[in-house]
Each structure stands twice: as structure tokens, then as C-alpha cells.
C-alpha positions in Angstrom: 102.5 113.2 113.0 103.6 112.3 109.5 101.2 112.3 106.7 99.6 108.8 106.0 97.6 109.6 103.1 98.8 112.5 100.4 98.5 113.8 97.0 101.0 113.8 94.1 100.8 114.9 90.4 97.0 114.4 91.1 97.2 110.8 92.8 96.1 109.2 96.1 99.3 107.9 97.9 99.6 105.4 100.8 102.4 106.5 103.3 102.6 103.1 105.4 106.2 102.8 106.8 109.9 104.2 106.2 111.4 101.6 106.4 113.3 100.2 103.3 116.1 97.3 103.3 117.7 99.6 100.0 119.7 102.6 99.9 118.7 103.6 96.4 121.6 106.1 94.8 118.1 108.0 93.3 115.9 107.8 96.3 113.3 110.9 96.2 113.4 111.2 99.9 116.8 112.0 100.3 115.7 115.0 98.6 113.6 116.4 101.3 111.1 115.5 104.3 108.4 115.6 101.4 106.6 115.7 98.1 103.7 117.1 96.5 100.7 117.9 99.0 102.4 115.8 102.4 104.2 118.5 104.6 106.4 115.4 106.3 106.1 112.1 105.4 108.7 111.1 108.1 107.3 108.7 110.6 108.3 108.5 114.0 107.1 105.4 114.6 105.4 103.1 111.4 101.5 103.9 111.5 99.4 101.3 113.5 96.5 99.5 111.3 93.8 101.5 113.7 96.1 104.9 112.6 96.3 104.1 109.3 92.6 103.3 108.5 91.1 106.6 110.4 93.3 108.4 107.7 91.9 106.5 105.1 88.7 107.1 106.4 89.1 110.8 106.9 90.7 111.4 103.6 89.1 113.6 101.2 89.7 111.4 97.4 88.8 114.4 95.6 87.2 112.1 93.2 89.6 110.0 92.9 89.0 106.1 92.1 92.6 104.7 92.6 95.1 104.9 95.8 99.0 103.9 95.2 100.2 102.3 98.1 103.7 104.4 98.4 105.6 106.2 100.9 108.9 106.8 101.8 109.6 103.7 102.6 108.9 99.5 101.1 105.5 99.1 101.8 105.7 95.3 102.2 107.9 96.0 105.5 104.8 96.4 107.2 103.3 93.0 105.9 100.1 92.8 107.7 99.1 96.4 107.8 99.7 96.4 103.9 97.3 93.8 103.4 94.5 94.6 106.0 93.9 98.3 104.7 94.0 97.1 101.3 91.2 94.8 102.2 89.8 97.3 104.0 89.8 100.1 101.3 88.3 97.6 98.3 85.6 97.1 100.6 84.9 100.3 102.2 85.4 102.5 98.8 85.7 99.9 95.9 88.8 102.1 94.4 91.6 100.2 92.4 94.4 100.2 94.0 98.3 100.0 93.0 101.3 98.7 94.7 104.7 100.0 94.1 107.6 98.0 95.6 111.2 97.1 95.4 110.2 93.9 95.0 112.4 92.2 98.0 109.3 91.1 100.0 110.2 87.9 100.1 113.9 88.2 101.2 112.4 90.7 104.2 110.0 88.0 105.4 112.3 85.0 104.7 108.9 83.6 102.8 107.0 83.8 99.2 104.6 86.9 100.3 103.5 87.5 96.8 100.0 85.7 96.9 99.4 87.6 99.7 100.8 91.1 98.6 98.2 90.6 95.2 94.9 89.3 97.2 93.6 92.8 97.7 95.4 94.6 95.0 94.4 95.3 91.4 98.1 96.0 89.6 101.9 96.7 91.0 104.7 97.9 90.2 108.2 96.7 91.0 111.3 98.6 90.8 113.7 97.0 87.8 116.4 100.0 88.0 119.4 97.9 86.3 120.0 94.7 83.4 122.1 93.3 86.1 122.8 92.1 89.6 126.1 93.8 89.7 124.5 96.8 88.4 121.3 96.7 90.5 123.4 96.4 93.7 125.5 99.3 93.3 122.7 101.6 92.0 119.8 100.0 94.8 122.4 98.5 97.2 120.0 96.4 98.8 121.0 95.0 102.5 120.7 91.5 101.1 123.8 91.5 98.7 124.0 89.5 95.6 120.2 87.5 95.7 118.4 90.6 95.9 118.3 91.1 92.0 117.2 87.5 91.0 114.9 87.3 94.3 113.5 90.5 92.9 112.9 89.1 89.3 111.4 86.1 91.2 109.0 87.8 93.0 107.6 89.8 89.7 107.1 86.4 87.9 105.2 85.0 90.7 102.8 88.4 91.1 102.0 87.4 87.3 100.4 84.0 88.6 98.0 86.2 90.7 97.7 89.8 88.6 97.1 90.4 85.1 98.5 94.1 85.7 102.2 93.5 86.4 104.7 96.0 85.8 108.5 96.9 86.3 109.6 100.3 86.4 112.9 102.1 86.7 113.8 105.8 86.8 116.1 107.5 83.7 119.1 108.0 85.6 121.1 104.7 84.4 123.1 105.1 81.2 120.4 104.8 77.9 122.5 101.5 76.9 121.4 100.0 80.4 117.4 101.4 80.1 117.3 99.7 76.3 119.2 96.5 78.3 116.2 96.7 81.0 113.9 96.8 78.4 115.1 93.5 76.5 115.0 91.5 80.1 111.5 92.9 80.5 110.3 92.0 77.4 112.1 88.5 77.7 109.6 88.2 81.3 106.2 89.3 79.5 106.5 92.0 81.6 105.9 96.0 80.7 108.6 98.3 81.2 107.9 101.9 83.0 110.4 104.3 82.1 110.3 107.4 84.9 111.7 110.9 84.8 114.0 111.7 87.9 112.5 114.1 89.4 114.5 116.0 92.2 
């Protein structure tokens, strides 16, 4: 069975699903089956809430306070699961927890998720990666073409009406003239910029 819960750099990561409706030119798990402390982090089948929760529960924090909900795959696949062990984990352990995302939620359910996603959640971060729609598509090439980038953008200004702590991120391997662009359109949103080393 796949690792649920794992540490990396230090940090309390949430391994909820694999699935993912991006093929991400950069993505870490095309690198191998894991990182940091996980030894796979390949599912067979997405974790059921009941699984998911007895890892939680099991899981030695190490004294950690936060948990980042992400795996190798978009956590808001798995909607409901997503939602119920974040509940579960501010009410059971009272530690901050973080969402990362692509950001396509709401193109994956067909809905606006975002006031559900940031209920139980105290900050996330959503994956910028490019200035542009034509340049986010063939970096991220996202399964829903050409309103993936401004559904994306969409979804981060709506998480603002819920969350004080709203972030983008991207990771350095897009031209510096493209990260400085990224930056502008952040800044433009009232939105912080993350700037990540690739690692392999």
C-alpha cells in the first residue's frame, strides 16, 4: 500500500489521490515512485476516507503543527475525502493545514468548489507556472485546453474571498523573463508569488 501520510524537507505531507487532469513538463513524480521519507507514493486504488483517516491517526507528527495536503496527484480530485479529513484533522489535532493545487477544481467538478476547498483549510497554494495561457498549456498541458489558465486564475481570486493566506507558486524552470512576467500578473491579483527550485 502506498504511503498516505510522509515527510519531506521536514514537513507533514497528505498523499490523497494520483490522479491529476495535467501532464506537467516538470512533474516530480516522473522522477521516481517517491520523495523524501515515502518509499511509494503510487496508489493502486485512491485511499478511502476510513483509509485515509487511520493514517492520519497513526502518524507520528514529530512535533509538527502543520500538514500540506500533497501527493502525487491534484488533491481536489478526490473532493469529498479532501474536505472530510481536513475537518477531521482541525478537530482531532488543531494543526494548520496547507493546500497545494493546480488550481483546476472547478473545471474537474464542472462547479465553483472553492468555498468548499477553504472551509477547513488555513492557507493554499496554487500552481501559476506561466504569464500565459499559451504558455501555461504547453508547460502544464492541462486536459481541459485553452480555459484551464483563466479558470485557474479564477479559482485563486475566489479562495481570496474565503482565505487571507493565498498564494501562487511556480517552479524555476521557465525562462527568467517569464518568472519576472509571473510575478507582474501576481502582483497585479494581490496575490504572493512563490518561486521554487526544481528539484529532480
Amino acid at each position: 500500500m502506498a504511503d498516505i501520510v510522509y515527510v519531506y524537507e521536514g514537513k507533514v505531507y497528505l498523499n490523497l489521490t494520483n490522479e491529476c487532469p495535467c501532464q506537467c513538463a516538470f512533474c516530480i513524480r516522473q522522477n521516481g515512485d517517491a520523495i523524501g521519507e515515502a518509499d511509494m507514493l503510487w496508489h493502486k486504488e485512491t485511499p478511502t476516507l476510513k483509509e485515509v483517516i487511520t493514517a492520519v491517526d497513526a502518524f507520528d507528527y514529530r512535533g509538527n503543527t502543520e500538514v500540506i495536503v500533497c501527493g502525487y496527484g491534484e488533491p481536489t480530485c478526490t473532493l469529498d475525502v479532501l474536505k472530510e479529513v481536513c475537518r477531521h484533522i482541525k478537530e482531532k489535532f488543531g494543526f494548520s493545514i496547507r493546500l497545494n493545487t493546480n488550481g483546476l477544481g472547478n473545471l474537474i467538478w464542472g462547479r465553483s468548489i472553492a468555498k468548499e476547498v477553504c472551509e477547513n483549510i488555513d492557507s493554499i497554494s496554487i500552481s501559476l507556472n506561466a504569464p500565459t495561457a499559451e504558455k501555461y498549456n504547453k508547460l502544464v498541458n492541462p486536459e481541459f485546453g485553452e480555459a484551464s489558465f483563466d479558470a485557474m486564475l479564477s479559482f485563486a481570486e475566489e479562495c481570496k474571498s474565503y482565505l487571507d493566506d493565498v498564494r501562487f507558486s511556480l517552479v524555476d524552470v521557465i525562462p527568467e523573463e517569464d518568472i519576472e512576467e509571473c510575478k507582474k500578473l501576481a502582483s497585479s491579483m494581490g496575490i504572493p508569488l512563490r518561486v521554487r527550485e526544481y528539484t529532480a
